[in-house]
Structure formats: structure tokens, C-alpha cells
VEXMI-572655 format. One line per 3 residues: their letters; for each residue y negated, z, x negated of C-alpha. Coordinates in steps of 0.02 Angstrom, whole numbers, always signed. Each point is the difference from the previous one (the first is absolute). Layout:
A = Y/Z/X | ... $
This chain:
XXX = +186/-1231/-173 | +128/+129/+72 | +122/-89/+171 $
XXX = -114/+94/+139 | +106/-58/+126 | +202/+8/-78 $
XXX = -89/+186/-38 | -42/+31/+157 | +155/-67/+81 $
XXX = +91/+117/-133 | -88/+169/+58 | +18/-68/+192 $
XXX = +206/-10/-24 | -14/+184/-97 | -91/+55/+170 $
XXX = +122/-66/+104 | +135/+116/-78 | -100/+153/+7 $
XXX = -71/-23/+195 | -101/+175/-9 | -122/+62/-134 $
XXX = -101/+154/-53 | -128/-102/-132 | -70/+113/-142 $
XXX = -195/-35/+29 | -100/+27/-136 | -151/-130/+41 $
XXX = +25/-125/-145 | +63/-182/+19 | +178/+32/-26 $
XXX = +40/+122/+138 | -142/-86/+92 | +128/-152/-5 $
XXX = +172/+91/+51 | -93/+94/+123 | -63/-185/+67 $
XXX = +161/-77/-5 | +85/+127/+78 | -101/-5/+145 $
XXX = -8/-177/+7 | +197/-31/-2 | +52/+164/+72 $
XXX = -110/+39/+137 | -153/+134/-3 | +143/+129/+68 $
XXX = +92/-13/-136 | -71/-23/-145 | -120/+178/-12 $
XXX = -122/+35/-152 | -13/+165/-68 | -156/+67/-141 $
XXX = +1/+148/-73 | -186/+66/+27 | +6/+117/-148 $
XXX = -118/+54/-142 | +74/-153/-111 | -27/-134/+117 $
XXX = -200/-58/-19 | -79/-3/+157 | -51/-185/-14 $
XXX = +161/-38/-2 | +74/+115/+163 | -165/-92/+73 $
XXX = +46/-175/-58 | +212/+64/+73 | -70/+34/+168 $
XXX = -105/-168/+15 | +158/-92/-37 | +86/+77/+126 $
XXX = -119/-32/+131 | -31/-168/-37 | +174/-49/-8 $
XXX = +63/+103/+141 | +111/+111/-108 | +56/+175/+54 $
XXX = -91/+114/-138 | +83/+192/-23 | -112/+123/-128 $
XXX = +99/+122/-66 | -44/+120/-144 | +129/+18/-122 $
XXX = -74/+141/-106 | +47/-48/-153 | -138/+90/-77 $
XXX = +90/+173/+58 | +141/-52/-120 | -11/+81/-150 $
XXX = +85/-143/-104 | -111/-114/+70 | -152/+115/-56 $
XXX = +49/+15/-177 | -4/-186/-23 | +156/-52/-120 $
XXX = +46/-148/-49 | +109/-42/+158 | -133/+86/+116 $
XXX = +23/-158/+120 | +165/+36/+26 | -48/+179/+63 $
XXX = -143/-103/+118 | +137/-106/+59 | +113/+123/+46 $
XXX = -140/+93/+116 | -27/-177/+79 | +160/-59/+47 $
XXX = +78/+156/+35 | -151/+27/+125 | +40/-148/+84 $
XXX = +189/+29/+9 | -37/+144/+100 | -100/-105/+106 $
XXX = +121/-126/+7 | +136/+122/+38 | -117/+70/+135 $
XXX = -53/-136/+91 | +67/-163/-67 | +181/+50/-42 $
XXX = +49/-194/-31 | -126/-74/-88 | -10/-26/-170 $
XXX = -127/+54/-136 | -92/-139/-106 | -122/+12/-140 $
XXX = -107/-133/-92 | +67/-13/-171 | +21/-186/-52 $
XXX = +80/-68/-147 | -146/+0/-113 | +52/+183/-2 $
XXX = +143/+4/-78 | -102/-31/-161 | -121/+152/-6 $
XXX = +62/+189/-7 | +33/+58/+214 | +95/+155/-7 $
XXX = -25/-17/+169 | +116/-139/+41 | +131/+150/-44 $
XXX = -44/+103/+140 | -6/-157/+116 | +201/-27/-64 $
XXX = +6/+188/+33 | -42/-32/+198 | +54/-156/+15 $
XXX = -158/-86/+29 | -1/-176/-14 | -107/-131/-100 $
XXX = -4/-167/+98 | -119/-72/-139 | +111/+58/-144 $
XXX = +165/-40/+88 | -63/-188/+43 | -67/-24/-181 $
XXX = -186/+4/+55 | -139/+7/-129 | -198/+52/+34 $
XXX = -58/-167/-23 | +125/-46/+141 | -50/+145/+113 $
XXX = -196/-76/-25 | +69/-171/+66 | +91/+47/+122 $
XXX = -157/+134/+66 | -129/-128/-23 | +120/-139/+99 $
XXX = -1/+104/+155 | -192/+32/-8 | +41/+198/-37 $
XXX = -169/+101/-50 | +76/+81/-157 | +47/-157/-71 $
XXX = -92/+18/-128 | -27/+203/-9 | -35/+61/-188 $
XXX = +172/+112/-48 | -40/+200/+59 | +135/+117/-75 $
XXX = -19/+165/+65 | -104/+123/-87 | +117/+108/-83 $
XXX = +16/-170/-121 | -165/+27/-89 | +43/+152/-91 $
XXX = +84/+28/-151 | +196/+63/+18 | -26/+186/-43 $
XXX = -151/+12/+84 | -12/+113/+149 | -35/-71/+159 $
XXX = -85/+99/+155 | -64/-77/+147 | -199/+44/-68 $
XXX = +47/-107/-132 | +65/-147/+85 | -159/+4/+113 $
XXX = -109/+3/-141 | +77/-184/-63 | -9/-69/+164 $
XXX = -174/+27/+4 | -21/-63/-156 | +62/-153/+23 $
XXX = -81/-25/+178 | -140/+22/-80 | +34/-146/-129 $
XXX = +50/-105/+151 | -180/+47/+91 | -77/-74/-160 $
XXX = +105/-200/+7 | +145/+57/-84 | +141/-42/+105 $
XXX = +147/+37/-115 | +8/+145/-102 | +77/+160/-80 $
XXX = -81/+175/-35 | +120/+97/-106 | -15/+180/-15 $
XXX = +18/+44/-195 | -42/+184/-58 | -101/+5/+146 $
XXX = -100/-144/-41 | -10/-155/+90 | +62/-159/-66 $
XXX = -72/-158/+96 | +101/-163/+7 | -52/-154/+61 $
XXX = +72/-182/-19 | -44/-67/-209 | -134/-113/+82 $
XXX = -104/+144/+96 | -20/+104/-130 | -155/-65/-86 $
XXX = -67/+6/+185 | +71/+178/+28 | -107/+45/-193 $
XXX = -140/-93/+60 | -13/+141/+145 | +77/+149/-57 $
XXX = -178/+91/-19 | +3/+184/-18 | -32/+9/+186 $
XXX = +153/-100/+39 | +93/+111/-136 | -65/+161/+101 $
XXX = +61/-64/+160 | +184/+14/-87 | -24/+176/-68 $
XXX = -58/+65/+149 | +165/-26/+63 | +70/+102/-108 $
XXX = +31/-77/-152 | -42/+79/-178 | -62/-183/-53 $
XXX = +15/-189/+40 | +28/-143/-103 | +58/-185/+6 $
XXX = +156/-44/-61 | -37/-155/-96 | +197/-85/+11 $
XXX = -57/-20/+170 | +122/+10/+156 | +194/+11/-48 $
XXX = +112/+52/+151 | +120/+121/-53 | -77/+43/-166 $
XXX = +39/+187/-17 | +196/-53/+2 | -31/-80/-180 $
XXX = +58/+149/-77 | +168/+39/+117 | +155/-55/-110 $
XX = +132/-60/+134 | +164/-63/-42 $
């Protein structure tokens, strides 16, 4: 059982040494968490959220980012960063997330620069992170946005403990990369695309499935849902149900029988 407490404590001292924040929002736990803590410790003045409201972010999860805000009493800025106008970002490589980060923080910089000229930018990334492939994390280094979670040695299961000990709604929130993630490196992405797997996987959620991924592959739909759903996902993936998917857009649907695996199209990325 992670040290809620010395962990809290931890990211309270890290607060106290960086007394105004501009919080990367994206809606999950993590930055749900910093954006908490900030306020909490700082003061609602200044500790300020900020979500990009652009064609990557799901709309669930701008809706679930402005419920926090309310309920906790945080200041909430939307912003667009228009990373889809970005060619680089469009073309998908293999470090496309760095390209998406980039657009983010260098968005908020401006706004910083603008109208928060000493307050630092923060971001969400936690420790567990430094085991999966973020090209992101360079453009954070690149703007000099800082990691609380990372810098204090914070894991997810932590982050859950620590959300669930102050009663936070997205304690327990199912991980939600951002779009972009569910297709293939090399595989073009336009915003008609990225609406067409949201829908998709609203659509799974409309049907019980609470945590899952639609990845776009050749066109077609991939559906993942947790190993222990599937037979109930089979059990109701009628041609109807199929047709609702197509009718999306996709060329076909089908379930992919590994089940849900976070992160799965970065199997094939060699990193050194």
C-alpha cells in the first residue's frame, strides 16, 4: 500500500517552492490530482487549469475537465492548440506526441507569457512513465514544463490513493489517451478521422463497456475491451451492432481477441 500521506506531504513541499501554476488539464486522474493540489495548497488564484479543447481531446473527457473544475472550485481556461493544423502532427510518425506536445505547451507559454508571466507550467506525467515510449516528455524539457509526479517519484497506483483519499471523482477514471493514440504510426490522421473513433467508442460505452479502445487499422475498426468483456462484447456484436460501427465510417469492424492492452501499437517502436 503506497505512504498516501509522506506522498502527499512530498507534492505539498514541491508546491510550496513553485507558489503559482498553469496545470496541463487533460481530464484524467493525474492532472485531475495536480490540478487539485494546486488549488488546495496554493490558492484558487494561483493555481489555474488549462485544456486544450481540440479535435484529439474526446469530448467526454473536456466534459468530465469542466465538472472537475466546478466541483472543486478550480479556475478552468480552454484553449485550442491546433495541433491538427501541424503537418508533423498529421502524418503521424513515430514521435508524433512530441509534435502534440509541442502545440500544447507552447500554447500555453504564450498564455502564460500573456497573462500569467510568473507562473509556472505543470503537466501530469508520473513516474510510471518513464517506462513506456513519451516523446513527449522531450518537448516538456524543451519548455521547461515541470512533472511534480515524476520529480517526487510518484507512480499511478499512488496517484489512485492519493485521489480516492481525498474523495476526488476520477479516482478511479479508466486511462483516456487522446485519440491520435489509436492509430497506427504512419497512418494519417485528420480531424474526420479522429471523430469517427470517438464515436466508436462512445458507442461501446452506451452499450456497458466502460473501458475501451477502437483502433483505426486500414480503415477498419479494431474494438478493445478489458480480456474479461470480451466474450460479453461477442455475445452482442450482432450484425446490427457491427453496422452501427461502419456507419461511422469504417470499412469493417472486428474484436480484437488479446483484449485491452494500453499502449499496444508502440510494440513495434525499437527505442534505445
Amino acid at each position: 500500500m503506497p505512504n498516501t500521506i509522506a506522498n502527499i506531504n512530498t507534492l505539498n513541499t514541491w508546491f510550496k517552492k513553485h507558489p503559482r501554476v498553469l496545470v496541463a488539464l487533460s481530464g484524467g486522474v493525474d492532472s485531475c490530482l495536480m490540478a487539485y493540489m494546486a488549488r488546495r495548497e496554493l490558492g484558487k488564484q494561483n493555481a489555474v487549469a488549462v485544456i486544450s479543447n481540440s479535435a484529439s481531446l474526446k469530448n467526454k473527457d473536456l466534459s468530465d475537465a469542466r465538472q472537475f473544475a466546478d466541483r472543486y472550485d478550480i479556475e478552468l481556461i480552454e484553449i485550442d492548440a491546433n495541433e491538427i493544423n501541424d503537418k508533423n502532427y498529421r502524418a503521424n510518425p513515430v514521435n508524433r506526441c512530441y509534435f502534440c506536445k509541442t502545440n500544447l505547451y507552447q500554447t500555453m507559454q504564450e498564455l502564460a507569457q500573456n497573462a500569467y508571466p510568473d507562473y509556472v507550467i505543470i503537466n501530469g506525467n508520473n513516474h510510471d512513465d518513464l517506462g513506456d515510449y513519451r516523446p513527449g516528455m522531450q518537448a516538456a524539457d524543451e519548455f521547461k514544463v515541470y512533472s511534480p509526479l515524476l520529480e517526487c517519484k510518484i507512480n499511478k497506483d499512488s496517484i489512485r490513493h492519493m485521489s480516492k483519499h481525498f474523495n476526488l471523482s476520477v479516482w478511479d477514471k479508466p486511462a483516456s489517451p487522446c485519440l491520435s493514440s489509436r492509430f497506427p504510426y504512419g497512418e494519417a490522421i485528420s480531424a474526420a478521422k479522429l471523430l469517427m473513433v470517438e464515436k466508436a467508442e462512445d458507442y461501446l460505452n452506451t452499450n456497458g463497456f466502460d473501458e475501451v479502445r477502437v483502433r483505426y487499422i486500414n480503415g477498419m475498426a479494431s474494438l478493445e475491451v478489458p480480456k474479461n468483456e470480451i466474450n460479453t462484447l461477442q455475445s452482442m456484436f450482432t450484425a446490427e451492432f457491427k453496422k452501427q460501427i461502419t456507419d461511422m465510417g469504417f470499412t469493417d469492424a472486428g474484436i480484437d481477441e488479446e483484449g485491452l492492452v494500453s499502449g499496444k501499437l508502440n510494440r513495434n517502436i525499437q527505442t534505445k
